[in-house]
KENUVEX-260770 format. One record per residue (C-alpha): residue in three letters; x, y, z. Coordinates in nm, 2 decimals. Each point is the difference from the previous one (the first is absolute). Layout:
<rs>
<res: ALA&east: X&north: Y&up: Z>
...
</rs>
This chain:
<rs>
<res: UNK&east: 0.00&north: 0.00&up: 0.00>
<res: UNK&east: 0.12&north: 0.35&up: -0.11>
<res: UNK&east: 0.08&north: 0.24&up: 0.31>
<res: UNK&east: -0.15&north: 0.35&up: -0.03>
<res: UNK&east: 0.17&north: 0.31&up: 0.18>
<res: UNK&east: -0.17&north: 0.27&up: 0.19>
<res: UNK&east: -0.02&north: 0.22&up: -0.32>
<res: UNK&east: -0.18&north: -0.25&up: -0.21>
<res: UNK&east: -0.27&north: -0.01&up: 0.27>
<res: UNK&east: 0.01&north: 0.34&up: 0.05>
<res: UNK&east: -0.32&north: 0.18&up: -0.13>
<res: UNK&east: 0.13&north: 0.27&up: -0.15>
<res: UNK&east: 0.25&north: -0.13&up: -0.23>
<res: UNK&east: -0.22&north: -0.27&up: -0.10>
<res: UNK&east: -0.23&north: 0.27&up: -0.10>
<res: UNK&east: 0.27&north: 0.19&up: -0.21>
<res: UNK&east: 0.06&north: -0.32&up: -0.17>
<res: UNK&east: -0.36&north: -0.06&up: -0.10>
<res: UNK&east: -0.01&north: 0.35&up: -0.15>
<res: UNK&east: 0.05&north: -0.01&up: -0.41>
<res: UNK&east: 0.25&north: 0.15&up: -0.15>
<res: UNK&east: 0.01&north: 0.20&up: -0.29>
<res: UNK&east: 0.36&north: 0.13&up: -0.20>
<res: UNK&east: 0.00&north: 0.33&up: -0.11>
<res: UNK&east: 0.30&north: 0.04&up: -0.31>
<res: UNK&east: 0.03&north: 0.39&up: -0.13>
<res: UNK&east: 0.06&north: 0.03&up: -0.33>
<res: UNK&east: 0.07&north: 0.39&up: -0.06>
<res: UNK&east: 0.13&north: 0.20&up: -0.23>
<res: UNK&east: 0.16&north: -0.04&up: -0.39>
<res: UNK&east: 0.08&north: -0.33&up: -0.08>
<res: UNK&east: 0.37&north: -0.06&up: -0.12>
<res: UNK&east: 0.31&north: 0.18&up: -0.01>
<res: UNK&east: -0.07&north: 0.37&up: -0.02>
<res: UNK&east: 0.35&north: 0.18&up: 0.07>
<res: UNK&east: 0.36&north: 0.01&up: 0.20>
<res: UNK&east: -0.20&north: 0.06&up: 0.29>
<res: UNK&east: -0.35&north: -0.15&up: -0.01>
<res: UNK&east: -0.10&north: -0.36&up: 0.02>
<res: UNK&east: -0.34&north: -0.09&up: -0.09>
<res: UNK&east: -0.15&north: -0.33&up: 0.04>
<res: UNK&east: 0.22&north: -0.32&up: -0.08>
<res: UNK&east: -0.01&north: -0.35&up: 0.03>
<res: UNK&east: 0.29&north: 0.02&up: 0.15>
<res: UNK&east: -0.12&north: 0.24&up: 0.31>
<res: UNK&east: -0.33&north: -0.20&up: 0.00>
<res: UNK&east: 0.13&north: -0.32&up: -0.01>
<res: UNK&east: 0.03&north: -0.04&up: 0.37>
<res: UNK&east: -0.31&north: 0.19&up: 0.14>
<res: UNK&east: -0.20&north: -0.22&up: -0.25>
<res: UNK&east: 0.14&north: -0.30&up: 0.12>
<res: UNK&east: -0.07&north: 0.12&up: 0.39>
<res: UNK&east: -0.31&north: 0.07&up: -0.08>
<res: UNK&east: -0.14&north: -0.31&up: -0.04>
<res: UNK&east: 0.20&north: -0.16&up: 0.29>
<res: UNK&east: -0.20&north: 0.16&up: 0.29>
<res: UNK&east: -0.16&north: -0.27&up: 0.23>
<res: UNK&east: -0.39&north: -0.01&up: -0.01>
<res: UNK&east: 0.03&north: 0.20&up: -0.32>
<res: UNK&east: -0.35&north: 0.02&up: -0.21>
<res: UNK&east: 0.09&north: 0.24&up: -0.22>
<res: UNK&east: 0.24&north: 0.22&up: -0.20>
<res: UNK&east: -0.09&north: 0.42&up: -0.09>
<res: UNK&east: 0.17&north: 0.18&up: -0.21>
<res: UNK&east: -0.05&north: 0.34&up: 0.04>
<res: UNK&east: 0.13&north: 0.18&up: -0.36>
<res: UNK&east: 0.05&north: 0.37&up: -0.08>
<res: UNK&east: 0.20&north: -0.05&up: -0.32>
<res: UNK&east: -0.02&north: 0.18&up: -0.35>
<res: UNK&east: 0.20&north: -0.25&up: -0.12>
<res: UNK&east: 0.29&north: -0.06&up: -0.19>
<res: UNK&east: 0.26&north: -0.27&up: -0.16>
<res: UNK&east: -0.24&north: -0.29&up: -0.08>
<res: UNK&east: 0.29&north: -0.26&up: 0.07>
<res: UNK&east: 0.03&north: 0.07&up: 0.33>
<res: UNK&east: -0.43&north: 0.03&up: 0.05>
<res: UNK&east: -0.01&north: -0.33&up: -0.19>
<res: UNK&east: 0.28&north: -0.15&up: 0.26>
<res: UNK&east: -0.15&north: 0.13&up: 0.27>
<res: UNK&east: -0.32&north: -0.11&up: -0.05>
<res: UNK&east: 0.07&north: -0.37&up: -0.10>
<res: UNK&east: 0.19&north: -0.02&up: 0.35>
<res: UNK&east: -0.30&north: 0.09&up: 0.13>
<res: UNK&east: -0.24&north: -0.21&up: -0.14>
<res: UNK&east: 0.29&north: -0.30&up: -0.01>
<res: UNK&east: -0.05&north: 0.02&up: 0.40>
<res: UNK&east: -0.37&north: 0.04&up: 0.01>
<res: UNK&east: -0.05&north: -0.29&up: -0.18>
<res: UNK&east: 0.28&north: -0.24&up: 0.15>
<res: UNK&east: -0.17&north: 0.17&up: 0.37>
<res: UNK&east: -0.38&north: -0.06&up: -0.09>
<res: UNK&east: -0.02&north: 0.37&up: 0.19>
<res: UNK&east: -0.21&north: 0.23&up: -0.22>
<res: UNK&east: 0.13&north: 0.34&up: -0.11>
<res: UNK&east: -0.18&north: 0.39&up: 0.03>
<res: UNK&east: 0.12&north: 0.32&up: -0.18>
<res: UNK&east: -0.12&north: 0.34&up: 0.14>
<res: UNK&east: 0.08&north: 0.26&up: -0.24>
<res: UNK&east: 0.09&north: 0.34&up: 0.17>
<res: UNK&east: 0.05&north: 0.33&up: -0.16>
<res: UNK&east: 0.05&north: -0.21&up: -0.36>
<res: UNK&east: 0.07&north: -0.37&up: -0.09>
<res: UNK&east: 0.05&north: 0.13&up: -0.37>
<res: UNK&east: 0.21&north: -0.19&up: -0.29>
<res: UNK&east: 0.25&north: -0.21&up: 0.16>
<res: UNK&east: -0.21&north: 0.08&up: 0.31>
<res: UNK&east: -0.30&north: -0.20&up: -0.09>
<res: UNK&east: 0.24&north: -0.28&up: -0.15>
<res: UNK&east: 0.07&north: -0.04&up: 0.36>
<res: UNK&east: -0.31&north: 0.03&up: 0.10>
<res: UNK&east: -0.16&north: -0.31&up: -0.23>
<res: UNK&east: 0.25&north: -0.25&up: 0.17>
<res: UNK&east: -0.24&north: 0.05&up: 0.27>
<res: UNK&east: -0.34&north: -0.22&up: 0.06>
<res: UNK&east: -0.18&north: 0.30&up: 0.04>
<res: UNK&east: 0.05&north: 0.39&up: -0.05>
<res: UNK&east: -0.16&north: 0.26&up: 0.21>
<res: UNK&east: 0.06&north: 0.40&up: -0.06>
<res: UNK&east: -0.13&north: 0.32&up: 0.16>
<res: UNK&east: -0.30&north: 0.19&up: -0.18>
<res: UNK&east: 0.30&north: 0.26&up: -0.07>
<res: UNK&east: 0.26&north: -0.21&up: -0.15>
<res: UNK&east: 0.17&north: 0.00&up: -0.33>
<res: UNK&east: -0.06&north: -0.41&up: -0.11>
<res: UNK&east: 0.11&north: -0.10&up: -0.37>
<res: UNK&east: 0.27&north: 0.15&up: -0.25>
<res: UNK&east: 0.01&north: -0.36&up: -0.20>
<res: UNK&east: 0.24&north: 0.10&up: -0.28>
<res: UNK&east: 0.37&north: 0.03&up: -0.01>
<res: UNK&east: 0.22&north: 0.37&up: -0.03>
<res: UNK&east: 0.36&north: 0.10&up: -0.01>
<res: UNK&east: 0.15&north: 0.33&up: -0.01>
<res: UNK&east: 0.33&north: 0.20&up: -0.03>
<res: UNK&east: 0.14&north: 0.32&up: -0.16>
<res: UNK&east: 0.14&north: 0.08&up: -0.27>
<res: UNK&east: 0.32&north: 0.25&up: 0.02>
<res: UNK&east: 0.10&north: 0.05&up: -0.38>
<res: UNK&east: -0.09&north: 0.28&up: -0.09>
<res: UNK&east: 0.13&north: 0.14&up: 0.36>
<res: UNK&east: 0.40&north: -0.16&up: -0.06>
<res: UNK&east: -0.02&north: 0.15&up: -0.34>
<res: UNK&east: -0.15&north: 0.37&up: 0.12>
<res: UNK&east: 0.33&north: 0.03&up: 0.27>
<res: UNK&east: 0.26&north: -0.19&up: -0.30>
<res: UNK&east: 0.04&north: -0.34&up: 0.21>
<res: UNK&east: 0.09&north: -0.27&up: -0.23>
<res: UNK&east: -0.15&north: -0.30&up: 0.04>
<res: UNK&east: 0.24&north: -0.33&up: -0.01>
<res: UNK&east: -0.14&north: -0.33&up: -0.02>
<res: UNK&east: 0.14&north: -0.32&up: -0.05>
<res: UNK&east: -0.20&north: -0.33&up: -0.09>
<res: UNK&east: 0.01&north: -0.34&up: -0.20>
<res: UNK&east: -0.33&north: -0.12&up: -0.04>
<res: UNK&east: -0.28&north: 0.20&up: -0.22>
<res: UNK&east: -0.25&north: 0.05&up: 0.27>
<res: UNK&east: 0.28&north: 0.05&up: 0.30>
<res: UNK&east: -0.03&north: 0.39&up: 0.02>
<res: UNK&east: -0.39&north: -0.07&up: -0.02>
<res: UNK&east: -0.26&north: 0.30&up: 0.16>
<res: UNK&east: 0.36&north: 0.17&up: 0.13>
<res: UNK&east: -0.13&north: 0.33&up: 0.10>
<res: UNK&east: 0.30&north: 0.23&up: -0.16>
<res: UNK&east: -0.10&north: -0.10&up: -0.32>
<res: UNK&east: -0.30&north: 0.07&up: -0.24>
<res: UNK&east: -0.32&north: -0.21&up: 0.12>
<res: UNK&east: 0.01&north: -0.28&up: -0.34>
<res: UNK&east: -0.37&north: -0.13&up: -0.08>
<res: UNK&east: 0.15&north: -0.36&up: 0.00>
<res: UNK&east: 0.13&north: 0.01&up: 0.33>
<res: UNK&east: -0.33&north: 0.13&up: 0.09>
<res: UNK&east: -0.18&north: -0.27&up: -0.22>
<res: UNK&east: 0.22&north: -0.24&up: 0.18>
<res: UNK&east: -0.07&north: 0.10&up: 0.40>
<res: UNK&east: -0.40&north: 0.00&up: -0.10>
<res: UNK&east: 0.04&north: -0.38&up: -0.12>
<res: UNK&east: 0.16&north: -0.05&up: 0.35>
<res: UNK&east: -0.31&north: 0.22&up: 0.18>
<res: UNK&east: -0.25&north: -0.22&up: -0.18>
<res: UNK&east: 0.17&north: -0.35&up: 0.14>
<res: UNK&east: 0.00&north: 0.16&up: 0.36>
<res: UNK&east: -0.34&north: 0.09&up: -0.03>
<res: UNK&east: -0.09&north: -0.34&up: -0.07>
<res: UNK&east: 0.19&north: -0.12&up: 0.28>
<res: UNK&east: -0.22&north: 0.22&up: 0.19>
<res: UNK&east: -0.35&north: -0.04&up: -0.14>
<res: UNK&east: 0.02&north: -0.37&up: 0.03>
<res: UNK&east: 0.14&north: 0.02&up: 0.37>
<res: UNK&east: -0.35&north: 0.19&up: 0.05>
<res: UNK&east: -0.19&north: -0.20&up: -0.17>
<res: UNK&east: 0.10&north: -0.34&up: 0.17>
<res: UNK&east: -0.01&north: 0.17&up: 0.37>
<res: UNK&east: -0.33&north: 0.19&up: -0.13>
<res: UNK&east: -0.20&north: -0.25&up: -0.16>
<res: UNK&east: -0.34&north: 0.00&up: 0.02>
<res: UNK&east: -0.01&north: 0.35&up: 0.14>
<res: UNK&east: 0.08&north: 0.23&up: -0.24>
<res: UNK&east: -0.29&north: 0.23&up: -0.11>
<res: UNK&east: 0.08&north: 0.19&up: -0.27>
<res: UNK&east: 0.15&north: -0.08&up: -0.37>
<res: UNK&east: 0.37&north: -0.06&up: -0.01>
<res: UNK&east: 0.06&north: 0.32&up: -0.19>
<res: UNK&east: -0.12&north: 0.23&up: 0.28>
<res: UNK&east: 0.18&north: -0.18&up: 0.29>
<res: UNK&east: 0.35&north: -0.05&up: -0.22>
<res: UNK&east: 0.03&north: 0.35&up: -0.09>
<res: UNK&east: 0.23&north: 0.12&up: 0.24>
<res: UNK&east: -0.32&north: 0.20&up: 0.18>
<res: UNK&east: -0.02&north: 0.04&up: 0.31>
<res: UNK&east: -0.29&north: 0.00&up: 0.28>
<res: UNK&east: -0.11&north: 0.09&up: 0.34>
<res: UNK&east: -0.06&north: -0.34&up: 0.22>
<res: UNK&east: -0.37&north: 0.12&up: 0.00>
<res: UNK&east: -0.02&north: -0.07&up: -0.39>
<res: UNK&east: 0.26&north: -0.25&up: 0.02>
<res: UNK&east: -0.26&north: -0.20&up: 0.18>
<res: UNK&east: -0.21&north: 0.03&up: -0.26>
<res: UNK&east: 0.25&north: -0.09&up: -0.23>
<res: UNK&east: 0.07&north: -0.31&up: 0.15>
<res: UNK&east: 0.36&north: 0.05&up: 0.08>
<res: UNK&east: -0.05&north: -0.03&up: 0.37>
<res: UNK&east: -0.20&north: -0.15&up: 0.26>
<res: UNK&east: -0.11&north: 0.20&up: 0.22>
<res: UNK&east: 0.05&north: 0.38&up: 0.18>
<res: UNK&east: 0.18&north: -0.04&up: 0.33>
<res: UNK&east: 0.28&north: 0.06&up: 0.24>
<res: UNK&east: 0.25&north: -0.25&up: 0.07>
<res: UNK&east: -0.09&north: 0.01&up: 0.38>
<res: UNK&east: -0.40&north: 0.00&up: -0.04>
<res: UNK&east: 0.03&north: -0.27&up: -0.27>
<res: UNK&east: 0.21&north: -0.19&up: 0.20>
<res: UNK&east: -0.19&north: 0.02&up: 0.34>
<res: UNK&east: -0.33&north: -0.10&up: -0.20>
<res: UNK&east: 0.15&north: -0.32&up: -0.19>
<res: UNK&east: 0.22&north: -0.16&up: 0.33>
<res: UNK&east: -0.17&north: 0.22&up: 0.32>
<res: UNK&east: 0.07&north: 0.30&up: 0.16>
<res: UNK&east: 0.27&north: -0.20&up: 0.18>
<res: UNK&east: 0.22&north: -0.04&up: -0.27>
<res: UNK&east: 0.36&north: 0.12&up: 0.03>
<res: UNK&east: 0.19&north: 0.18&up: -0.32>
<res: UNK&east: 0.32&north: -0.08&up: 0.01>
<res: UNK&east: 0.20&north: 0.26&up: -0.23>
<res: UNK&east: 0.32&north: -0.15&up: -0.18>
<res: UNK&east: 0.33&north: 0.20&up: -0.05>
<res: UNK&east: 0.35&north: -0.03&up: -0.18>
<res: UNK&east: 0.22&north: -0.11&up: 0.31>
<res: UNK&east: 0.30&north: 0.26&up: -0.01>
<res: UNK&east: 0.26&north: -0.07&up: 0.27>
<res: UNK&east: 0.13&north: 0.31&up: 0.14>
<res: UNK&east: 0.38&north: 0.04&up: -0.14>
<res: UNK&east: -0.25&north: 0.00&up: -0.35>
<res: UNK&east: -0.26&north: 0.29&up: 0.18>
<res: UNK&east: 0.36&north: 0.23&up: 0.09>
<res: UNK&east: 0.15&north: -0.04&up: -0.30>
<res: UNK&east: -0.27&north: 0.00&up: -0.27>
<res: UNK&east: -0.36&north: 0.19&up: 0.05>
<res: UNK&east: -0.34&north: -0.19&up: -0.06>
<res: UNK&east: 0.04&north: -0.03&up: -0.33>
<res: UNK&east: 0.31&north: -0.14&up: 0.01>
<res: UNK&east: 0.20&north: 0.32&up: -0.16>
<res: UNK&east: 0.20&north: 0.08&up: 0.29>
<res: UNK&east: -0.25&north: 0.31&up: 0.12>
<res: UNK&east: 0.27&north: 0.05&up: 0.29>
<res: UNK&east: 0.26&north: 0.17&up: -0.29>
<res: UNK&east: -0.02&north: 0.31&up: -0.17>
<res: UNK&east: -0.19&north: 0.01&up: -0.33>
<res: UNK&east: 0.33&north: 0.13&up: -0.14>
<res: UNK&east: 0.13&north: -0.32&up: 0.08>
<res: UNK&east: -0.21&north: -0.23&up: -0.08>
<res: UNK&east: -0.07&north: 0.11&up: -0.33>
<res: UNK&east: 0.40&north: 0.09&up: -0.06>
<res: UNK&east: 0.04&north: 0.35&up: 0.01>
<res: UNK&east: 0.22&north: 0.01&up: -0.32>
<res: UNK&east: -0.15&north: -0.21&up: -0.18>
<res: UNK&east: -0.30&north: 0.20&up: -0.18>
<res: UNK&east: -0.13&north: -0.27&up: -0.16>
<res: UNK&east: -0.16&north: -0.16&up: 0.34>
<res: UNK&east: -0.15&north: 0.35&up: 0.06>
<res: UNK&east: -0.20&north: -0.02&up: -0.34>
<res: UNK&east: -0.09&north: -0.39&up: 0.03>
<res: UNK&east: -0.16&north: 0.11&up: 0.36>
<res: UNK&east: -0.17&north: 0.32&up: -0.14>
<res: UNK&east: -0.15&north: -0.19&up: -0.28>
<res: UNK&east: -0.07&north: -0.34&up: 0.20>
<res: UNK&east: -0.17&north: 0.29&up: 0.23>
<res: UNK&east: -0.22&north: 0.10&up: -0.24>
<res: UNK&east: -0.08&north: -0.26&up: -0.12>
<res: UNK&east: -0.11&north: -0.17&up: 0.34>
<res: UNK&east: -0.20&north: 0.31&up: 0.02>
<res: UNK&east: -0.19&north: -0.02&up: -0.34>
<res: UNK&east: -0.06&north: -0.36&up: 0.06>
<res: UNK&east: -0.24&north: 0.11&up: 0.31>
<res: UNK&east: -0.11&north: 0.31&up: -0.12>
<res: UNK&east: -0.16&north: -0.19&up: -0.29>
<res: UNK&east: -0.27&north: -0.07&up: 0.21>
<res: UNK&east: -0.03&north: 0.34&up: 0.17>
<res: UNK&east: 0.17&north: -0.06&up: 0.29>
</rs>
């Protein structure tokens, strides 16, 4: 016969065991590499909070709470077979709660989920597939840099923003929108099927919608909070249990949260002679910025 101790008789903590459990993973902000000194959302830094997550003891669920605009679709596409790869070998069903936006890469997150809640407010949708840059040509010409370029290989020196845009090279990068696209639509339409309202045309636009039409839409489940959601499917004794990157503390003096050493100058970091790192961080900058502002926020 198995002894028991005190503790396991105890009342208390026999109570706290009974109590469900419920992960809570954050997914916020761009997805991808996004500059010298911001990290978005990576396999890599997710690897081990996902993999927590679904280790808690008298776990009945996992939430992802997203507030993404998106990003590089390798990583999204990573991250959300991990996801679903542990769901499945678990048997413990998965909830997104979209936040401010679960838009483009967002919302690929969001369909590894069994179910997808929003607020009334928040930006749900952006199926399509973007990419950006600038182009400097006429700038280097207008100040008499000269441009030197080196490449074996027709294609190598392809979209290079120095030169002239060429309508093949843009010809080219639409062939590889269109095969991301599809990657996209039919990751929606496997984890959507059967509730999609609305002709394919409409949904795979690239539009966007509030969670209130995106309802109505089909491409979520329901309006909700994580917490009230949660509380209503497993009690209003459930405990959320928030999972984190682990960062030992030589990494939290030496690097910031982001892992781009937050504790050094700027100068520093970025290489104060070295120009270049300045303009990759302006631009990278901006275009973090644009990414979000797309959906007015």
């Amino acid at each position: 016969m198995t002894r028991r101790s005190f503790f396991d008789w105890f009342p208390v903590n026999r109570l706290r065991r009974a109590r469900p459990t419920v992960a809570v993973l954050r997914l916020d902000g761009v997805i991808g590499s996004i500059g010298p000194l911001r990290r978005g959302l990576s396999l890599t830094s997710l690897a081990g909070p996902i993999e927590r997550a679904f280790k808690f003891r008298g776990l009945k669920a996992v939430a992802l709470a997203i507030n993404s605009p998106g990003g590089s679709p390798v990583q999204t596409a990573m991250i959300a077979r991990r996801l679903r790869a542990l769901a499945d070998e678990a048997g413990i069903p998965v909830f997104a709660f979209a936040e401010d936006v679960a838009g483009s890469g967002g919302y690929w997150l969001a369909c590894a989920a069994d179910e997808i809640f929003a607020d009334e407010n928040s930006i749900i949708g952006s199926i399509g597939v973007r990419s950006g840059g600038f182009g400097f040509a006429g700038f280097i010409k207008r100040f008499g840099i000269e441009r030197r370029l080196y490449t074996a290989g027709e294609r190598k020196a392809m979209l290079d923003p120095f030169l002239r845009e060429d309508a093949d090279d843009v010809t080219r990068l639409g062939a590889i929108h269109q095969d991301v696209h599809e990657s996209f639509k039919s990751l929606v339409r496997t984890r959507r099927a059967g509730k999609l309202k609305a002709p394919e045309d409409a949904l795979f636009s690239g539009e966007f919608w509030t969670g209130r039409r995106a309802l109505e839409l089909g491409l979520i489940d329901g309006i909700g909070d994580l917490r009230s959601v949660m509380r209503e499917r497993f009690g209003h004794r459930v405990r959320l249990r928030p999972v984190s990157a682990r960062r030992t503390w030589r990494r939290r003096f030496a690097f910031g949260a982001d892992g781009a050493g937050a504790w050094a100058p700027v100068s520093a970091r970025l290489g104060a002679a070295d120009p270049g790192a300045w303009t990759a961080e302006l631009i990278a900058g901006l275009e973090e910025r644009m990414l979000w502002s797309r959906f007015g926020l």
